[in-house]
C-alpha positions, 0 to 999 in steps of 0.5 A, a space after each residue: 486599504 487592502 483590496 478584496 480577494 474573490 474566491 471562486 468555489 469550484 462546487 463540482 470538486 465539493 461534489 467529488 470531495 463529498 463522494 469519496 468520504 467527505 460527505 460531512 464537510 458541511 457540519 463544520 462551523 469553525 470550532 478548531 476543536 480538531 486542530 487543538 485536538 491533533 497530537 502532531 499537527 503543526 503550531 503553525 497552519 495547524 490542520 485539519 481546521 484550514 482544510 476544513 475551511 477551504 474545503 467547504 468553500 470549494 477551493 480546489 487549488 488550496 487542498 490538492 496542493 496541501 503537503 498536510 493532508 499527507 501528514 496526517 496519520 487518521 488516528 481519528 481524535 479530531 473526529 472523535 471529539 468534533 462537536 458537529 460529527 464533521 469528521 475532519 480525519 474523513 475529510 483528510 483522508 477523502 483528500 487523499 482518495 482524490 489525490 490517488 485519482 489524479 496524481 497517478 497516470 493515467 487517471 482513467 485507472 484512478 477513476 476505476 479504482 474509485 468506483 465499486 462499479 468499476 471492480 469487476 473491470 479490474 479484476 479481468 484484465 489480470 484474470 484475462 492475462 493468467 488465464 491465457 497462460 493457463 491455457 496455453 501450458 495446459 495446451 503443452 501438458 495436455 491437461 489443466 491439472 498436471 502433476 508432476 515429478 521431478 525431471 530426468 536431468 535435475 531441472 525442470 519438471 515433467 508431467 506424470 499419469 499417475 503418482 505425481 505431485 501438484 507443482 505449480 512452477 510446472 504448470 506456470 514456469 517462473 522462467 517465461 511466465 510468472 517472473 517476466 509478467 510480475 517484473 515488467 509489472 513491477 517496474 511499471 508500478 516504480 516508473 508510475 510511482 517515480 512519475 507522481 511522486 515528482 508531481 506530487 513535491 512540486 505542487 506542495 505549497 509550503 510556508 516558508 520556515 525560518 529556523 532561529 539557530 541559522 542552520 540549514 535545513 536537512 537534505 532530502 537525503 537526510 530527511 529521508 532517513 529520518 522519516 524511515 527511522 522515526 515514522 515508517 520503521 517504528 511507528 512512533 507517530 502512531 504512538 504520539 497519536 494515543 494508544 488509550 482505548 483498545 480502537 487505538 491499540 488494534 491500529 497500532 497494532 494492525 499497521 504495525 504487523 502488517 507492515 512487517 508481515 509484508 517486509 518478511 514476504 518481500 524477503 522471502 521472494 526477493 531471495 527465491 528470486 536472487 537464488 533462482 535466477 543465480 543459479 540458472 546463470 551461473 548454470 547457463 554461463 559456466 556449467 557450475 552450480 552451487 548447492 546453496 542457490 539450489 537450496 534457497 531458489 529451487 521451489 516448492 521448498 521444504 517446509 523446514 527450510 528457512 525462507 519456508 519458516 519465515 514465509 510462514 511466520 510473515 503469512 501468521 503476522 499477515 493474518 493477525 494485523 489484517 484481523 485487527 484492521 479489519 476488526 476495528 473498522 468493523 466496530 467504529 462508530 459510524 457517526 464519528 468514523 466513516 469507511 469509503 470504498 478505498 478503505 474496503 476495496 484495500 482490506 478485501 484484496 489484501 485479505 483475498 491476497 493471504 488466504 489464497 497463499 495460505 491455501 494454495 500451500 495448504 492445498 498443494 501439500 493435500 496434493 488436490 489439483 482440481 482446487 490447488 490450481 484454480 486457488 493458485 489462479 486466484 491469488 495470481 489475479 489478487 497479487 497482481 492487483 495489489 501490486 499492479 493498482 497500488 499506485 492508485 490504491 490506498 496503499 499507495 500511501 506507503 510511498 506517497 506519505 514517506 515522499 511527503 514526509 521527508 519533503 516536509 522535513 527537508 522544508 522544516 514544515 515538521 521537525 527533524 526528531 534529534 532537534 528543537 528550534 523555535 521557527 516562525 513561518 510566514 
């Protein structure tokens, strides 16, 4: 006779779960329509079902160490068609809001970044940090809204009474401004990322997989590269999910643009930044200076400048997959699809990042000080956010799905896209 098994509920963490998006947990009465339903759930342990099950019976320790709830794409099928309005997909994704929380230290940012109380915290300590800088420069310019020509020695700028330019490297210098803060930003940002994605693949708990043919499982390496070439790249799960109703096709195509807006971005950064900083080294250490740095490092660039035209094309994309996103959550219908504050505090400061670029380049080439250099303040503060706050943001998912994804891989809880085994799971 097997012996009993006590579950011990903890309510406290219902209570949380149902805050932060899964507020309909409780309508489920255990159909598996969602699980049937889902194009790319497992055989075996299919979810959302299980998740469903531990969730309203308030097993804490069973969902914050489910691998699933990453492998899920919230493409919203098991929502639409659930017969109670449960809204499974809510329920995976109100999971993950909670795994932001607490997977990334120091928790007490993912608890700001929780509560919309909360924004107006988060947006003084960046807007504290540039408006400092700001102060300081205009103390050594002798004005807030300098304008510029170029300096007497080719390097550098100096300030102009009249006829000048709006130039924003003048007012806040990369060298000892805006690249030092956004570097030690950004390392600090992969340092918390490597922190709670190693935490985060030790808590999985994943069946154990058994493949027929013998063969091992792929490396992690292996997994990897098969995760960014099957999933991350082409979206492809995105695809398997339906692409039938037009709410399907602004997805796709919303995550899809924005994705790529974002990587046409961080080339044209990476390489004004690899351009600029060579050429200062190789200036500062050998007196030589090459015109092709000069041309991709040395900013504002020409408009017909190439890295110029890409930015360009990378902010259009930017606006387009935004729009889409933005109007689909705007349309679904709120009895099977719900929005938590995660979903629109990721939209706004994403939207406030690409207007404010878009016109601080509008306005700079206006020439108009007075509304270039509080613009360019404001999307200081927003870039900074976005970047500084993603490990706890909903964004976050970039990194941690791709983490959870190759380690299902590697573990054969999905399978590898070029193979097809039978496996039997315990």
């Amino acid at each position: 006779m097997s012996n009993p098994v006590r579950i011990q509920p903890d309510l406290q963490f219902v209570k949380d779960l149902q805050q932060v998006g899964g507020d309909t947990l409780k309508r489920c009465y255990q159909c598996a329509t969602c699980s049937v339903a889902c194009p790319i759930s497992p055989a075996v342990n299919p979810y959302p079902r299980k998740e469903m099950i531990w969730a309203q019976w308030g097993l804490k320790d069973k969902l914050v160490n489910d691998i699933d709830i990453w492998l899920c794409h919230n493409c919203g099928t098991c929502s639409d068609l659930c017969p109670r309005g449960a809204k499974p997909g809510d329920l995976l994704a109100a999971l993950r809001n909670m795994a932001y929380r607490k997977v990334a230290e120091p928790t007490i940012i993912g608890e700001w970044m929780s509560k919309p109380k909360h924004l107006p915290l988060l947006i003084a300590i960046p807007a504290i940090i540039w408006l400092v800088v700001w102060i300081i420069r205009a103390g050594m310019l002798g004005s807030f809204f300098p304008m510029f020509e170029p300096a007497a020695d080719g390097h550098g700028w100096q300030v102009v009474a009249e006829g000048g330019k709006v130039i924003y490297g003048g007012l806040f210098p990369g060298d000892f401004t805006i690249d030092p803060i956004f570097m030690a930003t950004f390392f600090a940002m992969v340092f918390v990322f490597y922190r709670s994605v190693k935490k985060l693949i030790t808590s999985f708990d994943v069946p154990k997989t058994f493949v027929l043919s013998g063969e091992k499982n792929p490396s992690m390496f292996e997994a990897f590269k098969a995760t960014i070439a099957c999933e991350i790249a082409t979206h492809t799960k995105w695809k398997k999910c339906g692409d039938d109703t037009e709410a399907d096709k602004q997805k796709f195509m919303g995550h899809f643009t924005l994705f790529y807006a974002f990587i046409a971005l961080m080339i044209v950064t990476g390489t004004i930044a690899a351009t600029h900083w060579g050429s200062n080294f190789l200036r500062w250490f050998t007196g030589l200076e090459l015109g092709i740095l000069k041309f991709f490092g040395h900013t504002p660039l020409n408009l017909w400048n190439p890295l110029k035209l890409l930015a360009i094309f990378g902010a259009v994309l930017f606006v387009y997959g935004l729009a889409k996103l933005t109007a689909r959550r705007m349309r679904q219908d709120t009895s099977k699809h719900g929005s938590s504050w995660y979903d629109w505090y990721l939209l706004g400061i994403i939207w406030v990042v690409g207007l404010s670029g878009i016109f601080c380049m509008l306005l700079r080439l206006a020439n108009t000080p007075t509304l270039a250099y509080p613009m360019y303040f404001v999307h200081l503060v927003s870039v900074w956010m976005l970047f500084a706050y993603l490990p706890w943001s909903k964004l976050g998912h970039l990194v941690y799905r791709t983490a959870a994804l190759t380690y299902a891989r590697h573990v054969g809880r999905i399978p590898m896209e070029t193979k097809e085994e039978k496996t039997f799971v315990l």
